[in-house]
C-alpha positions in Angstrom: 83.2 82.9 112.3 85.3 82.0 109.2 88.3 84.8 107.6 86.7 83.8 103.9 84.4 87.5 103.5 83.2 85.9 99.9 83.7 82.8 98.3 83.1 81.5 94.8 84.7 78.2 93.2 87.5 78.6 91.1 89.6 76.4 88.7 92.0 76.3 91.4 92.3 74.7 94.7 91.8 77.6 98.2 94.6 78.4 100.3 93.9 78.3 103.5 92.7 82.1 104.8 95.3 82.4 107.3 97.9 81.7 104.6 96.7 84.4 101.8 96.0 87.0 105.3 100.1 86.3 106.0 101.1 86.6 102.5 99.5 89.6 102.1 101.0 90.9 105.1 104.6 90.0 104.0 103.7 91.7 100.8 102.5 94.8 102.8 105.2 95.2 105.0 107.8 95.4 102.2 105.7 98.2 100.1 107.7 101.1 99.5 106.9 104.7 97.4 107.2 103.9 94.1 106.0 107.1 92.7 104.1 110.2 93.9 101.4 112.1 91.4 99.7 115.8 91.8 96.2 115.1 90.3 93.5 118.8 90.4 95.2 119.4 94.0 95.4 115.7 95.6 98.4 113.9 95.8 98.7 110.2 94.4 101.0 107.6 96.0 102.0 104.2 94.1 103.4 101.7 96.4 104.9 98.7 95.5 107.9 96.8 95.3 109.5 95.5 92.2 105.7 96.3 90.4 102.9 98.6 92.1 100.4 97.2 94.3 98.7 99.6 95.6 97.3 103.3 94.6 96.3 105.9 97.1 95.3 109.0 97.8 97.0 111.1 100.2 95.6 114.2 102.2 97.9 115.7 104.5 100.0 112.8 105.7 96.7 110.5 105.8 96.0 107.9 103.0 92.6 107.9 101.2 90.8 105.1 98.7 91.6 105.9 95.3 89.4 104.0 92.3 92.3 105.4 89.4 92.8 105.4 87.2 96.3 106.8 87.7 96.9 110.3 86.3 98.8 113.9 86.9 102.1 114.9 86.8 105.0 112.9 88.8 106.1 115.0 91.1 109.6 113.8 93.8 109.0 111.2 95.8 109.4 111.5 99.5 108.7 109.2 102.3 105.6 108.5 103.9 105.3 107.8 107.6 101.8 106.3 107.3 103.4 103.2 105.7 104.3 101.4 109.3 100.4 102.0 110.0 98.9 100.3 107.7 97.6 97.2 108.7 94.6 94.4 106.9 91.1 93.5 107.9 91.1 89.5 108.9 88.8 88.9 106.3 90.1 87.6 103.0 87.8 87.9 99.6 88.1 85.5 97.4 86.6 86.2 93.9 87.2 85.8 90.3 90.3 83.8 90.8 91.8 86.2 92.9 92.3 86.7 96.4 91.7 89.8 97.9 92.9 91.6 101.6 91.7 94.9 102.8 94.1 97.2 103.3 93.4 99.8 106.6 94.7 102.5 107.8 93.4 103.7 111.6 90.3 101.1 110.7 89.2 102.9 107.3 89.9 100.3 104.3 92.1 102.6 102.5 93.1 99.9 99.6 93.1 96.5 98.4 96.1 94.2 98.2 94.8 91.5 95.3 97.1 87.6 94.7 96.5 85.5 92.0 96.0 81.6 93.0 99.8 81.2 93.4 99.1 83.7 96.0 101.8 86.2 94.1 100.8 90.1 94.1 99.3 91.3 91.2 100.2 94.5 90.0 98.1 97.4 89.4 99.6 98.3 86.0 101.5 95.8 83.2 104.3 98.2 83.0 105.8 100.4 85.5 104.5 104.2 85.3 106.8 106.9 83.6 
């Protein structure tokens, strides 16, 4: 059983699985709060690092899929303590000249961590939020 979920040819040449799986994990271990959003009731959380990777929902303490786009009012940022759970699926997508890891929390995809073919993050937005 192979880690490639999908494959399609691109203009560039495939990493290896196991390599985009461990980048994305280095990238996933180092994702901090960037921002926190009160959207109609639900709180958004933008992770990240220098840009923001990731978008999610948040009820209670536990992190939800969120399709964006981004919205509300920033509200203080706190910490999260779901952050050390979340974990990837050992599949790796690769599609439109990206490559894409599943992002879990307690087995539910929560997210999805996307690299370009240099296998660097690519962010969510062009510019950081306000």
């Amino acid at each position: 059983m192979g880690l490639w979920a999908l494959s399609q040819s691109g203009p560039f040449p495939e990493a290896r699985p196991e390599a985009v799986l461990a980048r994305c994990l280095g990238v996933l271990r180092t994702l901090e709060v960037q921002a926190l959003y009160r959207e109609d009731g639900a709180l958004l959380a933008l992770l990240g690092r220098e840009r923001p990777y990731l978008l999610l929902a948040l009820e209670g303490n536990r992190p939800l899929p969120y399709a964006g786009p981004l919205r509300g009012r920033r509200v203080t940022k706190r910490p999260l303590p779901f952050l050390s759970e979340l974990t990837l699926a050992r599949r790796v997508l690769h599609q439109e000249g990206e490559y894409r890891c599943l992002v879990l929390h307690r087995g539910r995809v929560v997210g999805v961590l996307r690299l370009d073919f240099r296998m660097d993050p690519v962010p969510l937005l062009d510019e950081p939020p306000p």
